[in-house]
N, C-alpha and C positions, 0 to 999 in steps of 0.2 A: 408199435412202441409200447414198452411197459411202463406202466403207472407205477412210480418208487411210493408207498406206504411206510410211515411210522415204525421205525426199528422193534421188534420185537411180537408185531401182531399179526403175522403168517405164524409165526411159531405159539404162539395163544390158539389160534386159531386150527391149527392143527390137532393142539396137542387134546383141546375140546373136543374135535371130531371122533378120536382113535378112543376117547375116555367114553363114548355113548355106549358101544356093548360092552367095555370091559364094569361101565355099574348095571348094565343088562337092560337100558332103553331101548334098544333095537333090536330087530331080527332081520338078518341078510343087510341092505343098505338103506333100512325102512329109518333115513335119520340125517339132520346136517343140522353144523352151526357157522353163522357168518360172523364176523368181527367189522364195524365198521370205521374208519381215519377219516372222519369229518373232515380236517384241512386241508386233506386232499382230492375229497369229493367222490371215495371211493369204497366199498367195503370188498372182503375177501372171504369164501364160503367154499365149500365142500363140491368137489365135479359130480357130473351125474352117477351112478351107477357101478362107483366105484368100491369094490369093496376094499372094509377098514384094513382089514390086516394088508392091503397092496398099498395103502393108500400113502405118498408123501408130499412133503412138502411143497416141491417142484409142481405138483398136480393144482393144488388151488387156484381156484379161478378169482381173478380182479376183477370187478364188476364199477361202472360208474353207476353215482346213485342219481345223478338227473336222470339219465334217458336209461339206464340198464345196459351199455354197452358195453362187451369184455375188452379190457385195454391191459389184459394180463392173466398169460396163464397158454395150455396150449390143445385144453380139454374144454365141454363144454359145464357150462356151471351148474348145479342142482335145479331140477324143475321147479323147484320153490323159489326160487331166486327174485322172481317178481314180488312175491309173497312179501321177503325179507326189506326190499326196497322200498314197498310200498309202507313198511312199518316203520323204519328209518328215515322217510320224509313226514310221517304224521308225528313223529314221537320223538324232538331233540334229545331227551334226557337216556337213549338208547345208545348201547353199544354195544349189545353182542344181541342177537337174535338164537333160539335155539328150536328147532321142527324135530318129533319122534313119532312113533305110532305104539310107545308105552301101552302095554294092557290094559292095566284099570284105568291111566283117564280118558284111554279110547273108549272104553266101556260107559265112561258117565254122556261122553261127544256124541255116541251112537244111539245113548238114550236120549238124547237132548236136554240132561241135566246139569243144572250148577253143581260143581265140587260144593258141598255145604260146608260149613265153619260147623265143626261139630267138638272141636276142643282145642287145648291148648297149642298143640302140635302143630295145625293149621295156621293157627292166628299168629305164630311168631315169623313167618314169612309172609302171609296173604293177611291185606287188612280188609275181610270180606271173601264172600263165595269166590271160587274158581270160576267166571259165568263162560257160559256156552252161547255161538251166534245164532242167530237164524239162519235156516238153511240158505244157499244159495238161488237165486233163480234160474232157470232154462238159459236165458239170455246172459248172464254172468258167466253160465258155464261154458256157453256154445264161444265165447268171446272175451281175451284178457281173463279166463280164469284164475291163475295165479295172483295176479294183481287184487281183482274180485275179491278173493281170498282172504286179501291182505285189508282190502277194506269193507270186511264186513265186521273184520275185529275193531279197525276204527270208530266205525259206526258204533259199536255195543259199547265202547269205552266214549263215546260223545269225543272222540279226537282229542281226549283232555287227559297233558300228560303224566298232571300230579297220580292220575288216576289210576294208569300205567307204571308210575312207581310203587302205586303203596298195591297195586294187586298185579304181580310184574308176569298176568301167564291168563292164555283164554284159551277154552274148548273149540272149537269151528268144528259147528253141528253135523253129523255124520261123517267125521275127519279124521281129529286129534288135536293134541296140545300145540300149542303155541307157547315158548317163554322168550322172555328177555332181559335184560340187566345193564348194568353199567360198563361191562367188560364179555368177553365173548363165555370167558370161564361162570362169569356171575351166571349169563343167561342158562348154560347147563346147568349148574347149580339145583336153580332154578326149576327145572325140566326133573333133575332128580327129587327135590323137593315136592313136587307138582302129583308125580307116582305115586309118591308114599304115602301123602294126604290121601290121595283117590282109593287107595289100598285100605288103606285105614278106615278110612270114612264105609266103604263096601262092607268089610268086618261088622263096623259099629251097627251099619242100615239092618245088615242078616240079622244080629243077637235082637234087635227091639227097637221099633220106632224111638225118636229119639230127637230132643230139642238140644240147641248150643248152650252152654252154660252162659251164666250170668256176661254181660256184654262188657262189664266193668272189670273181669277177669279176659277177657279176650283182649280188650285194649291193653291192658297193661303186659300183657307178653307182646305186645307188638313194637309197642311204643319205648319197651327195655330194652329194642334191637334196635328200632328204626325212628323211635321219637328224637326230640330235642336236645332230651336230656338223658339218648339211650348212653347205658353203661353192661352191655354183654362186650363179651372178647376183650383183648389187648391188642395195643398197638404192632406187636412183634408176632401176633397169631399167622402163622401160613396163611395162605387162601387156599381153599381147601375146598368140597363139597362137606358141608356139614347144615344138622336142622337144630343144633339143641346148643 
């Protein structure tokens, strides 16, 4: 039996998968995003090993988010998929999950560094470092590694999901990116976002060590997007991937 999902979020969800190499996050199928329909207990994510330019519709796998079990779809779901579940039950305020093996924040993951807030650029998406987990153990990996996976990012966020909004993306140490959003398109967004910070931030480390600007300048490019009283964009703006 298939699980009927929320009119319009296979095709979000799609359309985020097929958009990861065309803004250049992946190479080969190093990459997925899931979309999740909370009232029905379900989310929808990318099959394994499928590459993008084969990839449609029909292919998405329906995944239940209690137990992980496909009740839709006729492939099997991305090996991250525990991952994505496991981030979806820690973290109500989610709805699109996004996984890449992006170069530069691979490169911060594999050194075990936070993304730093090194300017404006940063700070109007991330309120705060990009942080990286602590590596996995033998026993995490040997057992439920995906899950594992999933909550070692819990753990470094203290399972707290204001936290998880205002810094909506984590490194898993010797891995990659992790992002997520309110919608499955937010979370690549997101993922695109995540890149270009890392890219950036690499540039800025090469030319000369280097401290964040004043904190009172970083808060307020954030807080124009994402504060109380933010006033960036118009009501009638596309959703779009954009950083500025």
């Amino acid at each position: 039996m298939t699980t009927v999902v929320r009119e319009g979020l296979r095709e979000e969800v799609l359309e985020a998968n097929l958009a990861i190499p065309q803004v250049g996050l992946a190479t080969l199928t190093w990459g997925n995003v899931s979309g999740v329909d909370r009232e029905a207990g379900v989310f929808v994510i990318k099959p394994s090993g499928v590459p993008y330019e084969a990839l449609t519709i029909d292919d998405l796998v329906t995944v239940r988010l209690s137990d992980g079990a496909v009740v839709g779809g006729h492939l099997r779901p991305s090996t991250d998929t525990e991952t994505h579940r496991c981030l979806y039950l820690a973290f109500p305020s989610l709805g699109g999950v996004t996984h890449t093996h992006s170069t530069h924040a691979v490169a911060f993951a594999q050194a075990r560094q936070d993304i730093p807030v090194l300017g404006t650029t940063h700070a109007d998406t991330f309120n705060g470092p990009v942080p990286v987990t602590r590596d996995l153990t033998k026993e995490e990996c040997a057992k439920d590694y995906e899950y594992n996976t999933g909550h070692v990012i819990v753990d470094l966020l203290d399972g707290d999901d204001q936290r998880a909004v205002e810094v909506p993306a984590a490194l898993v140490a010797g891995h990659g990116p992790f992002t997520w959003g309110a919608t499955a398109r937010k979370s690549l967004e997101h993922a695109i976002i995540c890149e270009a910070v890392a890219d950036i931030a690499l540039h800025t480390m090469s030319l000369s060590p280097t401290t964040p600007p004043p904190r009172h300048l970083l808060e307020r490019h954030y807080t124009r997007k994402h504060g109380p009283d933010a006033y960036y964009g118009n009501p009638t703006t596309p959703a779009a991937p954009a950083t500025r």
